[in-house]
C-alpha positions as CSV (number, residue, x, y, z in Angstrom):
1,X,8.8,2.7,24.6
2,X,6.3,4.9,22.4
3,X,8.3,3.5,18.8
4,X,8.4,0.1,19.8
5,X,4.5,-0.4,20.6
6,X,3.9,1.5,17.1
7,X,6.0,-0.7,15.8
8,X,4.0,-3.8,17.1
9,X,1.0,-2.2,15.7
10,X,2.6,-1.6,12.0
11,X,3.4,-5.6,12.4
12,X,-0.4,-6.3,13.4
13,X,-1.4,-4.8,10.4
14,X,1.1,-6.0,8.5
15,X,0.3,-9.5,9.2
16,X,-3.6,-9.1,9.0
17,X,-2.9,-7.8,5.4
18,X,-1.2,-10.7,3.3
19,X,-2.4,-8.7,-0.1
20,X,-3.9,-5.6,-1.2
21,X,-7.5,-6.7,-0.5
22,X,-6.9,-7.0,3.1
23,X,-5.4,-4.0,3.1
24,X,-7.9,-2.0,1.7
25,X,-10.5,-3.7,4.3
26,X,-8.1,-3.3,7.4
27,X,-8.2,0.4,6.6
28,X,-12.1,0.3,6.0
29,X,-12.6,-1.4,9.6
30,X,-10.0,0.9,10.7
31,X,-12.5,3.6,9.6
32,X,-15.9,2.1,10.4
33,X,-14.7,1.7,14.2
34,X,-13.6,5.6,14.1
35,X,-17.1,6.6,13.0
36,X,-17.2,6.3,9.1
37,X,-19.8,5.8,6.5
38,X,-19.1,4.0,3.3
39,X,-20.2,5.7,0.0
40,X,-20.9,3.4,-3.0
41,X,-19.4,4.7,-6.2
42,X,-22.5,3.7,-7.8
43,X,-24.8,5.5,-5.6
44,X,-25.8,9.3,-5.7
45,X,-24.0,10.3,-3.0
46,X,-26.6,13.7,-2.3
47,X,-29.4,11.1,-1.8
48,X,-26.9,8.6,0.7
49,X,-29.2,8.8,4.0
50,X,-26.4,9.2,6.1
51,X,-24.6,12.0,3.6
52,X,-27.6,13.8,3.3
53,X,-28.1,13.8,7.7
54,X,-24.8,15.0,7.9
55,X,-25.3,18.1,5.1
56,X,-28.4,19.1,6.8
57,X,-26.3,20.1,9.8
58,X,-22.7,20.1,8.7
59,X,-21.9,22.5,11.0
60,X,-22.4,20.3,13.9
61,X,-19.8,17.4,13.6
62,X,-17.3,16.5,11.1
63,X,-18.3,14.8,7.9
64,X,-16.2,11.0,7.8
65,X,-16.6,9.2,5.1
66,X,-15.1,6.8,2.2
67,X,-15.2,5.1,-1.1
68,X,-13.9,1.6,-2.2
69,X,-13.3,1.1,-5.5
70,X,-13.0,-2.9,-6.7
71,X,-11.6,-4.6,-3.1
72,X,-8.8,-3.2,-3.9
73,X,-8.2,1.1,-3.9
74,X,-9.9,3.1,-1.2
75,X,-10.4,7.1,-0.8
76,X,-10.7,8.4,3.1
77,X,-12.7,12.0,3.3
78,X,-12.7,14.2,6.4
79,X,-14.9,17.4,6.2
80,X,-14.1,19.9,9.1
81,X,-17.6,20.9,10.9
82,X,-19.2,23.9,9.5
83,X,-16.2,24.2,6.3
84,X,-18.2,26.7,4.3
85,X,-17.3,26.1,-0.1
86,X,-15.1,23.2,1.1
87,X,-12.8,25.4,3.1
88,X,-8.9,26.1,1.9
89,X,-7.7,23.5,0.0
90,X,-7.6,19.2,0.1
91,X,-5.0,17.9,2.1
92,X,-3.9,14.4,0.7
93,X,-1.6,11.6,1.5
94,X,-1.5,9.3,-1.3
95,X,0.0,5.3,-0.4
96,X,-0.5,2.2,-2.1
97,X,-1.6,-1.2,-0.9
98,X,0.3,-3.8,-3.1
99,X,3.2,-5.6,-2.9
100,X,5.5,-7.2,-5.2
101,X,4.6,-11.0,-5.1
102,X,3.7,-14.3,-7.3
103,X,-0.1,-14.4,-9.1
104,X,-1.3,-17.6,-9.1
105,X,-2.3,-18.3,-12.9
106,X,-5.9,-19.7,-14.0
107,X,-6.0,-23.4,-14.4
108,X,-2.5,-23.3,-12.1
109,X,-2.2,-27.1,-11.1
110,X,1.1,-28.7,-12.8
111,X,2.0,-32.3,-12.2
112,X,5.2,-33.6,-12.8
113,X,6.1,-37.2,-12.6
114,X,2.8,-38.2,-11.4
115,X,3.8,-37.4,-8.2
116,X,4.3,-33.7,-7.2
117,X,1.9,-30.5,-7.8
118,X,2.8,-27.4,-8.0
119,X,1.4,-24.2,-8.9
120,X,1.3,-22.1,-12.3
121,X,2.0,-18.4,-10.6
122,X,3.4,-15.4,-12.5
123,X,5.0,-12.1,-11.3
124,X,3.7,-8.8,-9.9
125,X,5.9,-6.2,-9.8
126,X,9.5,-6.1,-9.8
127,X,10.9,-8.8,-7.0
128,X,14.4,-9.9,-6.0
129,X,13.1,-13.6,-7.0
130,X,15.7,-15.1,-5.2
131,X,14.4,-14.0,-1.6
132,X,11.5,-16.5,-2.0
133,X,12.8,-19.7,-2.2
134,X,12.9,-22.1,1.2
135,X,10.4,-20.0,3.0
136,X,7.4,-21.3,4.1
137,X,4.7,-19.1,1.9
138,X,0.8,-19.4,1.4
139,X,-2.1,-17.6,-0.6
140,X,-4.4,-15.1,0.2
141,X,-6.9,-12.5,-1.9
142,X,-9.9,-12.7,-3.2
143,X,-12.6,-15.3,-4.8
144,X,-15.5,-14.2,-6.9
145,X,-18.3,-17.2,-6.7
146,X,-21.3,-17.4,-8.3
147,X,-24.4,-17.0,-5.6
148,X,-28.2,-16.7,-6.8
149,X,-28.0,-15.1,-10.3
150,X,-25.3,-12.9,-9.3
151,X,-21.5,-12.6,-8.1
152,X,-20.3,-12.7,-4.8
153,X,-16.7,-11.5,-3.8
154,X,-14.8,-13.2,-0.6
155,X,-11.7,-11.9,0.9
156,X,-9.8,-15.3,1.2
157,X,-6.4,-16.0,3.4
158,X,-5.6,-19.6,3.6
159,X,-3.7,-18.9,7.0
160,X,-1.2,-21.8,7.1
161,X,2.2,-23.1,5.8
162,X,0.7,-24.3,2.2
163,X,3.9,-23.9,-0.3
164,X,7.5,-23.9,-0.6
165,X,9.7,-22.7,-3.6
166,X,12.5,-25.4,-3.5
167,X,15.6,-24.6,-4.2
168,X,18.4,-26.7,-6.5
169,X,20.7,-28.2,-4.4
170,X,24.5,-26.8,-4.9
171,X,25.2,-30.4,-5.6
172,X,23.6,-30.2,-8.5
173,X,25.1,-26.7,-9.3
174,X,28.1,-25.8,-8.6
175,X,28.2,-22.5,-10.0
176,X,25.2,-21.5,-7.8
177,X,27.4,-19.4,-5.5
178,X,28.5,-17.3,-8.5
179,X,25.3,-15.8,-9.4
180,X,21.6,-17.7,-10.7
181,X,19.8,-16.4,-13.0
182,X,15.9,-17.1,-12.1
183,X,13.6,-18.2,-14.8
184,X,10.0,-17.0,-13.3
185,X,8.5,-20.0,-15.0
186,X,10.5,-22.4,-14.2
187,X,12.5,-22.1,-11.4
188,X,10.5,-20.2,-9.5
189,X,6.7,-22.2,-9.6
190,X,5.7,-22.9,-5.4
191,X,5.3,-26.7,-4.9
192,X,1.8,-27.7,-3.4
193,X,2.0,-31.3,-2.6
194,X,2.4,-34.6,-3.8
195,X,-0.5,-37.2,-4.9
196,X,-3.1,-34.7,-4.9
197,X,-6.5,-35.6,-6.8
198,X,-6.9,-33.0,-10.0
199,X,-8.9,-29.8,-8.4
200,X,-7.2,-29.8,-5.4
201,X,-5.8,-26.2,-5.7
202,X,-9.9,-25.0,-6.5
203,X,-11.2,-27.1,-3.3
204,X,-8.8,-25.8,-1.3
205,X,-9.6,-21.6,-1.8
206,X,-13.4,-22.5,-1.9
207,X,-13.3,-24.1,1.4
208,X,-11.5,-20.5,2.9
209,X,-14.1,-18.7,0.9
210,X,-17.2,-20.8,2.3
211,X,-18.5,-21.5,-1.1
212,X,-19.1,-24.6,-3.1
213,X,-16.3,-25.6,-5.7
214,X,-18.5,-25.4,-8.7
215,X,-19.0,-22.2,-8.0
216,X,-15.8,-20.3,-7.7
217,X,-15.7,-18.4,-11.0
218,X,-12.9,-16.4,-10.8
219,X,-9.9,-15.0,-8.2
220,X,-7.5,-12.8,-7.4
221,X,-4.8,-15.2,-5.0
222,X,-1.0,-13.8,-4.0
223,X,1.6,-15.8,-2.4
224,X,2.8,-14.2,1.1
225,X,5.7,-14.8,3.4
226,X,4.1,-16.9,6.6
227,X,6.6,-15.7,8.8
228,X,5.6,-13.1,11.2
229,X,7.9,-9.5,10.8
230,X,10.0,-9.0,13.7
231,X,12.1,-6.1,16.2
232,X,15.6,-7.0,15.8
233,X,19.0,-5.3,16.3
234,X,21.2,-4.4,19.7
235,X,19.1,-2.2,20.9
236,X,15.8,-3.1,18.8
237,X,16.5,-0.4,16.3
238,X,15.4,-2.6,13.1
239,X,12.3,-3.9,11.7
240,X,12.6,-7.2,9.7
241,X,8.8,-7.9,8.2
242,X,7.4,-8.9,4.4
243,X,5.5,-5.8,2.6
244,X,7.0,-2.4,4.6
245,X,6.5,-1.8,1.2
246,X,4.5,0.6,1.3
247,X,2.3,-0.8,3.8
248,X,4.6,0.9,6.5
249,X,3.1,4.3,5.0
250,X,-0.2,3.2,4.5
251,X,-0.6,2.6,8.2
252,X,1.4,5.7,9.5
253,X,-1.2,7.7,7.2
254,X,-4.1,6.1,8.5
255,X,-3.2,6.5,12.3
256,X,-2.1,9.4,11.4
257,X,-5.5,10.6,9.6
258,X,-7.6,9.3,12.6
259,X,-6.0,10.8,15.1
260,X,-6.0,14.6,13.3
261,X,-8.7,17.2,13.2
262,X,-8.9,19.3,10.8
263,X,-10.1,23.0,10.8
264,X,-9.2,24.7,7.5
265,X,-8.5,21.6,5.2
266,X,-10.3,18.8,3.8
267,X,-8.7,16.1,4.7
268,X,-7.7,13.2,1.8
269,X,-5.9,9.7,2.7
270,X,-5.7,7.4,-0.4
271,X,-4.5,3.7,-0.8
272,X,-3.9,3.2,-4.1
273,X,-3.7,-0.8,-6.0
274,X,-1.7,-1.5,-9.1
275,X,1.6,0.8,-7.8
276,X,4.0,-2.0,-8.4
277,X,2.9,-2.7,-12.0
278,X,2.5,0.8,-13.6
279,X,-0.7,2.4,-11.8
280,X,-2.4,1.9,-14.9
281,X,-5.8,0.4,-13.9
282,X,-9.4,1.3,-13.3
283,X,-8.2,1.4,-8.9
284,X,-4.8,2.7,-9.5
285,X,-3.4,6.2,-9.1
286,X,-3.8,7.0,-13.2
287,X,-7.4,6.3,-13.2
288,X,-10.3,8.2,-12.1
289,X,-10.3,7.5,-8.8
290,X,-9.2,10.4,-7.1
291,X,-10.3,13.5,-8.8
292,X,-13.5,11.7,-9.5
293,X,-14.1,11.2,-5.4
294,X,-12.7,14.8,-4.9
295,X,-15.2,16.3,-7.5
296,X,-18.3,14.2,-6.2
297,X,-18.0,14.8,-2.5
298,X,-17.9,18.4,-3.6
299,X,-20.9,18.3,-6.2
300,X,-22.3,16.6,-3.0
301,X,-22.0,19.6,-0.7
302,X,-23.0,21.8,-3.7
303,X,-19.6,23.2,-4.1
304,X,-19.1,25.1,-7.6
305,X,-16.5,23.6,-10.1
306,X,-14.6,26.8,-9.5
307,X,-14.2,26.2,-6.0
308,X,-12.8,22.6,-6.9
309,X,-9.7,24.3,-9.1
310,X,-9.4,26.5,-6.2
311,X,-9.2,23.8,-3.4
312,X,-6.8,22.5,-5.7
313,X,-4.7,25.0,-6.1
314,X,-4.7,25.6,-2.3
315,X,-3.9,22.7,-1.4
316,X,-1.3,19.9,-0.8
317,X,-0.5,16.1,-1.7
318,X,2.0,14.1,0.0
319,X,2.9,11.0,-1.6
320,X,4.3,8.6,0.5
321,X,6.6,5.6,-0.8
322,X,9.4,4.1,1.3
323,X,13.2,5.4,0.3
324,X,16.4,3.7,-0.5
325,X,18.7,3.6,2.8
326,X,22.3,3.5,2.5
327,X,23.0,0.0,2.2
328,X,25.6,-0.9,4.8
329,X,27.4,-3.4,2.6
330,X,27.2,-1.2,-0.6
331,X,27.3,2.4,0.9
332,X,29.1,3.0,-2.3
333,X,25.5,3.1,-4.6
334,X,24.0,5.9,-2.3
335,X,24.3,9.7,-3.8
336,X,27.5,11.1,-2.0
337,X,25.4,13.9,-0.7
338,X,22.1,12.9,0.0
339,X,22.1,9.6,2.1
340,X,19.3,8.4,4.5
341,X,19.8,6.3,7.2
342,X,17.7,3.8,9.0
343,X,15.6,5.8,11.8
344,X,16.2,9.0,10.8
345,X,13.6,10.0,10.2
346,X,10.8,11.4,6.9
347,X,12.9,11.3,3.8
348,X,12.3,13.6,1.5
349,X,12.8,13.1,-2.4
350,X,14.5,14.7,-5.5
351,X,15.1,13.9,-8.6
352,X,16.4,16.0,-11.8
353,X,14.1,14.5,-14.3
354,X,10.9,14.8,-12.0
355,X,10.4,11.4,-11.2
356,X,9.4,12.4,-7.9
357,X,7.5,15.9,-7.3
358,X,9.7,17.7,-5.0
359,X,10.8,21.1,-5.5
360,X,11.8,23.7,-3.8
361,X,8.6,24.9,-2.4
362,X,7.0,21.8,-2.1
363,X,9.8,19.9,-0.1
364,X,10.9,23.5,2.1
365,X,7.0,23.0,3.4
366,X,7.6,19.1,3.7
367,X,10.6,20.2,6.1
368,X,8.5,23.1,7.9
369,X,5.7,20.4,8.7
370,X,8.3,18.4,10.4
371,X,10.2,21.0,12.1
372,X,6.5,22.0,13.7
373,X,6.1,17.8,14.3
374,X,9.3,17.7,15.9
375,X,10.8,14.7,13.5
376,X,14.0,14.6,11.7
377,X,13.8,14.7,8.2
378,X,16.6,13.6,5.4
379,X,16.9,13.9,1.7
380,X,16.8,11.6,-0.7
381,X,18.5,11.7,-4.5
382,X,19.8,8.8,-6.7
383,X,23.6,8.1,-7.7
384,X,23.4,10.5,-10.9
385,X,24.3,7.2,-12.9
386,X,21.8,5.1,-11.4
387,X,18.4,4.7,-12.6
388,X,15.2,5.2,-9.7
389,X,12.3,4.1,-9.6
390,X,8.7,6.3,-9.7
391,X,6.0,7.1,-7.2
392,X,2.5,8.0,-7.0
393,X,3.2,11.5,-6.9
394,X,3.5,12.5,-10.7
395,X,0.8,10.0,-11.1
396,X,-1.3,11.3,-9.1
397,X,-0.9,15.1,-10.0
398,X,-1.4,13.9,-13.6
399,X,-5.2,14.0,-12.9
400,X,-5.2,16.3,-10.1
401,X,-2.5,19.2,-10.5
402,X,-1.9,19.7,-7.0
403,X,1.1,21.3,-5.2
404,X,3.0,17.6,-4.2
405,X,6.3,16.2,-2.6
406,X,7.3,12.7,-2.3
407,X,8.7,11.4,0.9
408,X,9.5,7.8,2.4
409,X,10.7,6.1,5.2
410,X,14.2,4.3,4.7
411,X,14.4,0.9,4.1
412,X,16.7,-1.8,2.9
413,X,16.1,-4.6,0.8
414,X,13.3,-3.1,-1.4
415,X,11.1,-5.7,-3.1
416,X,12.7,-8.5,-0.8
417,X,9.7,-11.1,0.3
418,X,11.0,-9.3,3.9
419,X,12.6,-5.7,4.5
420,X,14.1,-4.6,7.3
421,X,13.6,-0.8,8.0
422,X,13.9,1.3,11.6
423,X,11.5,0.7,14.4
424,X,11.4,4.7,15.4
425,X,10.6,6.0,11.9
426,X,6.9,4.5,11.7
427,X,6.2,7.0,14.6
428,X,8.1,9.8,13.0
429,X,5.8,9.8,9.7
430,X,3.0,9.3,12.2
431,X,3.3,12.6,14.0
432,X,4.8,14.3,10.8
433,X,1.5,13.3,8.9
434,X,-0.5,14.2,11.9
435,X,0.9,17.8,12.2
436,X,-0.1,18.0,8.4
437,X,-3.6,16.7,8.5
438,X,-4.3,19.0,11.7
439,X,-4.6,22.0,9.5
C-alpha cells in the first residue's frame, strides 16, 4: 500500500533526525543525491564555479541549488530551464525543523548524594512535560571543537538508551493521580548515572564527535525519545512517532519538491530553526534568511529589484505546520464547525485575528491545488474561546509580502515527546505539494 511505504519513509527520516541539525543535513543529502549544489552565504554566489556553469547555459537544465544558514535553517532553489527575468513568481513552502525538547545546560553535571548524576537541561518550546518521564531518551546535536586555530562543528547523536526522567512513585504521592504540576528544574532533570568521575557528561559527546575532550568548546545537545515511531491502529490508520511536529511537513515538502518540475515558477522549499521558541533568531523565519536568499539568487541571474517585487507579488507561500485533530476523548474543544479528522486529508487554516494567513483567495487556491491533486482537504478554526497557537506564515510574509495560506496535517497530542497522526495524510500533502510545485 502506496500510504503505508510513505509512511515508513516519514519514520526513516524521522528517526535519522533526533534534532534540528540532522534535519537540516538529511534534507541537504536528500538534495545533494538529487543533483544539488550548495551555496555558501558567505560566498558571491555570481563567482560560485558551479552557479556561474549553470548561468552560462541556463537554458539547458534546471538550476538546483541551496543555502544552509548555521547547521540549523536551510533554503532549497529550483530555477526552471531557460526562466527568462526569473519567470512568474516564487513558489514557496515554508516548514520548520525543531522540536519541542530539553537543552542540556553548560556545565550540566549535578550530583546528588555522592552517588547519582544527572543532567542540568532546560526547555525548548512549549512541551506537555509530563510525556517524558519513564521513557528511555538520549542526546543528539551539535559540538563545536576547537581544531588548528579555528572551529570545527560536528553533528553528534549519541545513538543509545543514555537517560531516564524518573518519575515519584505514587507512594510517595498520593495525590499524583489528581493532577502534578512539573517543576522544569526540578522534577524534570534526566538522570545519567551513578558513580561517574566529574567530566563524564563532556567525555561522553566528545567521543560521538571524534574530538579530544579538551577541545569541545561549545554545543548545541537535545534530548530525543529512543523509541522508534510506529503504524498502529485496526487497520494501520495511525502513526505513533516523536517530532511529526513539523517534521511530518518537512519531509512531505521535500519529496514533494524533488519529485516536481517546474515550468513557470521558481521553486522555494524552506526549513526554518527556532519555530517553537518565537522564530526570532539569525536561522529563523523573522530573520533575513529568506528574502535575503530570494534577492541574491536573483541579483545572481541579474534579475532587476523590480522584477523581485513582481515575482513576489505573483507568487505563492504555503506554510505548512501540523493542525489540531478532533481529540477523540475531548471532541468537545474542537470548533463546532470546522473539525479535522485524522487522514483526511490537507487542513487548511483560519483564524479571525490573522494568526494564520488564510483568506479567502489564498485558501479557495489552497483547495483548487488539491482538487487538481486529487486529496481531500478540511478546514481548520479554533473554539472562538480558545487561544491558538502561530505559524510561519505571518512570520514569514513579514519580510516577504507574499500571497500565503497556512495548512497542516492533523495530529493529536501536539508537543507530546510522541504524536500520533494518520498514515494516509503524509502522501496526501505529498501529491498536494507536488501539484503546486509543478507549476
Amino acid at each position: 500500500m502506496k500510504e503505508q511505504n510513505r509512511t515508513r519513509e516519514l519514520l526513516d527520516f524521522i528517526e535519522q533526525s533526533p534534532t534540528c541539525f540532522h534535519v537540516a543535513a538529511n534534507c541537504a543529502r536528500m538534495l545533494e543525491e538529487a543533483g544539488y549544489h550548495r551555496l555558501s552565504e558567505e560566498a558571491d554566489w555570481r563567482y560560485d564555479a558551479v552557479f556561474a556553469k549553470w548561468l552560462e547555459g541556463a537554458g539547458k537544465e534546471d538550476g538546483k541549488f541551496y543555502v544552509v544558514r548555521n547547521n540549523a535553517s536551510l533554503i532549497a532553489l529550483r530555477i526552471p530551464q531557460g526562466l527568462s527575468a526569473g519567470g512568474k513568481g516564487f513558489h514557496i513552502v515554508a516548514t520548520h525543523g525543531d522540536s519541542p525538547s530539553f537543552k542540556v545546560k553548560e556545565n550540566p553535571e549535578i550530583q546528588v548524594d555522592k552517588k547519582y548524576v544527572k543532567l542540568n537541561t532546560e526547555k525548548y518550546g512549549g512541551m506537555i512535560l509530563s510525556t517524558w518521564l519513564d521513557r528511555p531518551l538520549s542526546l543528539a546535536g551539535r559540538v563545536v571543537a576547537a581544531k588548528g586555530d579555528g572551529l570545527e562543528s560536528r553533528l553528534v547523536n549519541l545513538e543509545e538508551d543514555l537517560l531516564v526522567i524518573p518519575n515519584v512513585a505514587v507512594h510517595m504521592n498520593r495525590d499524583m493521580n489528581k493532577g502534578v504540576e512539573y517543576n522544569p528544574q526540578v522534577d524534570m532533570l534526566p538522570l545519567m548515572g551513578m558513580d561517574l568521575e566529574k567530566g563524564a557528561f563532556t567525555r561522553r559527546i566528545a567521543q560521538a564527535a571524534g574530538v579530544e575532550a579538551g577541545d569541545v568548546l561549545g554545543y548545541d545537545l537535545f534530548l530525543y525519545v529512543r523509541e522508534p515511531g510506529k503504524i498502529l491502529g485496526a487497520d494501520k490508520e495511525f502513526i505513533l512517532s516523536p517530532r511529526l511536529d513539523d517534521q511530518q511537513c518537512v519531509f512531505s515538502a521535500m519529496t514533494a519538491f524533488l519529485s516536481a518540475d517546474p515550468v513557470q515558477y521558481l521553486n522555494v522549499c524552506a526549513v526554518f530553526h527556532n519555530e517553537e521558541v518565537g522564530s526570532g533568531t539569525r536561522q529563523g523565519a523573522d530573520s533575513t534568511f529568506l528574502e535575503a536568499t530570494l534577492r541574491r539568487i536573483l541579483e545572481a541571474m541579474s534579475v532587476s529589484a523590480g522584477d523581485y517585487h513582481r515575482m513576489v507579488a505573483g507568487g505563492f507561500l504555503i506554510s505548512a505546520d501540523n493542525a489540531h485533530a478532533v481529540h477523540p476523548n475531548h471532541p468537545e474543544l474542537a470548533d463546532p464547525t470546522n473539525r479535522p479528522y485524522l487522514n483526511g486529508g490537507i487542513v487548511i487554516k483560519y483564524h479571525g485575528s490573522e494568526k494564520y494567513t488564510s483568506d479567502a483567495y489564498t485558501a479557495a487556491r489552497m483547495k483548487s491545488i488539491c482538487r487538481q491533486a486529487e486529496v481531500p482537504f478540511q478546514t481548520y478554526a479554533n473554539r472562538s474561546d480558545i487561544t491558538g497557537g502561530s505559524t510561519l506564515g505571518n512570520i514569514s510574509t513579514s519580510h516577504v509580502s507574499i500571497p500565503s495560506v497556512d495548512i497542516g496535517l492533523p495530529q493529536l497530542a501536539m508537543h507530546s515527546a510522541v504524536e500520533t497522526a494518520g498514515s494516509k495524510d503524509t502522501e496526501y500533502a505529498i501529491r498536494a505539494l507536488r501539484t503546486f510545485y509543478s507549476c
